[in-house]
C-alpha positions in Angstrom: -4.8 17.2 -116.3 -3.0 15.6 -113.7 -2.2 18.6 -111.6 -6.6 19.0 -111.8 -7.3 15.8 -110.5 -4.8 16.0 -107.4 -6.2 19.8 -106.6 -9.6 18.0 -106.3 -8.4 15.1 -104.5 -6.8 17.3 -102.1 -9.3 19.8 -102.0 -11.4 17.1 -101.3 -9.3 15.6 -98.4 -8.8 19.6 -96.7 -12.7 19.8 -96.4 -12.9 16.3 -95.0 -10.5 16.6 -92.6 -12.1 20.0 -92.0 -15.3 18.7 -91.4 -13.8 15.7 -88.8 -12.2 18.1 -86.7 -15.1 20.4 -86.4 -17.4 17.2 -85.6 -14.8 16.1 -83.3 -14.9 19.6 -81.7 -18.2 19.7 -81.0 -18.3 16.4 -79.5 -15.9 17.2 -77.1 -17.1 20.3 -76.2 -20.3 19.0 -75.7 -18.9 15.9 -73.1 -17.1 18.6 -71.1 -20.3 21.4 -70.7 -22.2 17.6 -69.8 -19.2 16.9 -67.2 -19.5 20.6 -66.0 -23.3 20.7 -65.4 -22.7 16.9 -63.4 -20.1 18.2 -60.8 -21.8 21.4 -60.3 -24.8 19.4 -59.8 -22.7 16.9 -57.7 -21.2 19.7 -55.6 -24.6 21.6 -55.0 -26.1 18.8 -53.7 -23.2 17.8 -51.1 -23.1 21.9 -49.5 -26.8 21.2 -48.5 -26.5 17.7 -47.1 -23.5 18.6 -45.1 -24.3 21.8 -43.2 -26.4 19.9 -40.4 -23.9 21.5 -37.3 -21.7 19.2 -35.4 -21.2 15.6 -36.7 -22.2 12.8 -35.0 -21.0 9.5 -35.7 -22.0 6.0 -35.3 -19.7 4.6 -38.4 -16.5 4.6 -38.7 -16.8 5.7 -42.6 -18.4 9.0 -41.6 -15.7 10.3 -39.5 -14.7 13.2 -40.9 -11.2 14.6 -41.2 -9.1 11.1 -40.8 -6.6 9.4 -42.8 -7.6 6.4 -45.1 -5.3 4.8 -43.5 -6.6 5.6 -39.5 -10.3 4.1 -40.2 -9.4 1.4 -38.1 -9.2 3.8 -35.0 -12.3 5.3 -35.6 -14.8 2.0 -35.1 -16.2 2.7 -31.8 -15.7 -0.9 -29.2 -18.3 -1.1 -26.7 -19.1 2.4 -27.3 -15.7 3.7 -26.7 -12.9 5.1 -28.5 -9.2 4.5 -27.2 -7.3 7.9 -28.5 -4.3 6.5 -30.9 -1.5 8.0 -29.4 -2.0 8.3 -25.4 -4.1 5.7 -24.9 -7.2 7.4 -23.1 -10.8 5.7 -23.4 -13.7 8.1 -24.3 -17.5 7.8 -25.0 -17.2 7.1 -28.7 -20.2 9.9 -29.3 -17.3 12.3 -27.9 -15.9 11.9 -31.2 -15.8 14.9 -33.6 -17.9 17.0 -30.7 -15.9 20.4 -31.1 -14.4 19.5 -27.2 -10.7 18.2 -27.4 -10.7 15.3 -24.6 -7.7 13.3 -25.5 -4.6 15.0 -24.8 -3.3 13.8 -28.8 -6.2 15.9 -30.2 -7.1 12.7 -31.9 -10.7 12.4 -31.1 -11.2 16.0 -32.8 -9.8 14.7 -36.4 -13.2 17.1 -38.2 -12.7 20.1 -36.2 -10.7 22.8 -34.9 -11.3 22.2 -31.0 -7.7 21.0 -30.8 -4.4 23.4 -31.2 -2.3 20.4 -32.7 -4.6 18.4 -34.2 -4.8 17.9 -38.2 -7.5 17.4 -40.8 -7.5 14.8 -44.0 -9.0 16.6 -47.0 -11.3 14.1 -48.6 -9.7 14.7 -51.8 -6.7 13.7 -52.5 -4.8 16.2 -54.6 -1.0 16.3 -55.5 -1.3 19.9 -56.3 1.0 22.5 -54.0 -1.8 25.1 -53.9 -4.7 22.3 -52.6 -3.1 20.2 -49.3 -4.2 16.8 -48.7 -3.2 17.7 -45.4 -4.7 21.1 -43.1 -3.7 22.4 -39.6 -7.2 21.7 -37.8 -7.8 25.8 -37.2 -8.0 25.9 -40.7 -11.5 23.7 -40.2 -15.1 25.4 -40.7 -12.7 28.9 -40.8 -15.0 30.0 -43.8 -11.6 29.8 -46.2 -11.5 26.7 -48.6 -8.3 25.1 -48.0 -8.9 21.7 -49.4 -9.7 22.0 -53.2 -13.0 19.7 -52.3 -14.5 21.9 -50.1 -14.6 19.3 -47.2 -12.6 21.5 -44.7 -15.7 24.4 -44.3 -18.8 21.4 -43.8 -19.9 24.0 -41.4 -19.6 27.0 -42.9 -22.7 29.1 -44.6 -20.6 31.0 -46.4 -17.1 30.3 -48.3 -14.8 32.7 -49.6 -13.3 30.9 -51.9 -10.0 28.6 -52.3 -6.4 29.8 -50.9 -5.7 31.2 -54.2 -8.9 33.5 -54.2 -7.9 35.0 -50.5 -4.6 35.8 -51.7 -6.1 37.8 -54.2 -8.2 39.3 -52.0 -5.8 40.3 -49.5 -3.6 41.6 -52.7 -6.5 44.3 -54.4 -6.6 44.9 -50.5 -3.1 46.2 -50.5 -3.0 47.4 -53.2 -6.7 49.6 -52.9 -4.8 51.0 -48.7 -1.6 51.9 -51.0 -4.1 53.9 -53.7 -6.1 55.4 -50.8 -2.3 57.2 -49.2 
């Protein structure tokens, strides 16, 4: 009699805790599809806002390509920029023009007109594979180096992050070494 009332009670307790987990389950599956549809919807909507050509710039916030840290560089004073490192004054519309005119390559921090010149990813990731951090001919290149997309602004068409290229280049390879 004993032994029948604990094989209900735990019987009882199994389908419980079976029924929790499934609820809990489904509730979590259903907040992540949510959070899915939101950043697809988020990222759709930035690809057509940003693809307008060249930017120009009249706040400092919208300079693309520049540290956190550099805003300060980037607010235009009398309609001039002084370039951080040798000094030079520009036209502050010269900004992010595709034309490297100060000889630091720092009034190209968005684009790839410089040889030296580096761009901030807006995103800051600590992953290996995503760099907060890109050589500026990687800029508008049409290969997603920053895991936020904010390197290719330009481009119509992206082929995908570092990690989809490699791939590429590897069934490449691989489909010349088939082909001998």
């Amino acid at each position: 009699m004993f032994s029948s009332n604990l094989n209900k009670q735990i019987s009882f307790c199994t389908k419980r805790n079976k029924k929790f987990y499934i609820i809990c389950t489904f509730f979590i599956s259903a907040l992540y599809i949510l959070y899915q549809f939101l950043m697809y919807y988020q990222v759709s909507n930035e690809k057509s806002s940003t693809k307008t050509g060249y930017l120009k710039i009249t706040d400092p916030t919208l300079v693309k390509g520049i540290h956190l840290n550099d805003k300060s560089f980037y607010t235009p004073v009398n309609g001039k920029f002084q370039c951080i490192k040798s000094g030079e004054l520009i036209d502050f519309h010269k900004v992010n023009d595709n034309y490297c005119d100060c000889m630091d390559s720092t009034d190209e921090p968005g684009t790839n007109a410089c040889p030296d010149g580096s761009f901030n990813c807006l995103q800051i990731s600590t992953k290996k594979f995503y760099p907060k951090v890109i050589h500026s001919s990687r800029v508008n290149d049409g290969i997603c180096d920053c895991c936020d997309g904010s390197d290719e602004y330009n481009s119509v068409e992206m082929l995908g992050t570092n990690n989809d290229i490699n791939i590429q280049k590897k069934n490449i390879i691989f489909i010349n070494f088939r082909r001998i």
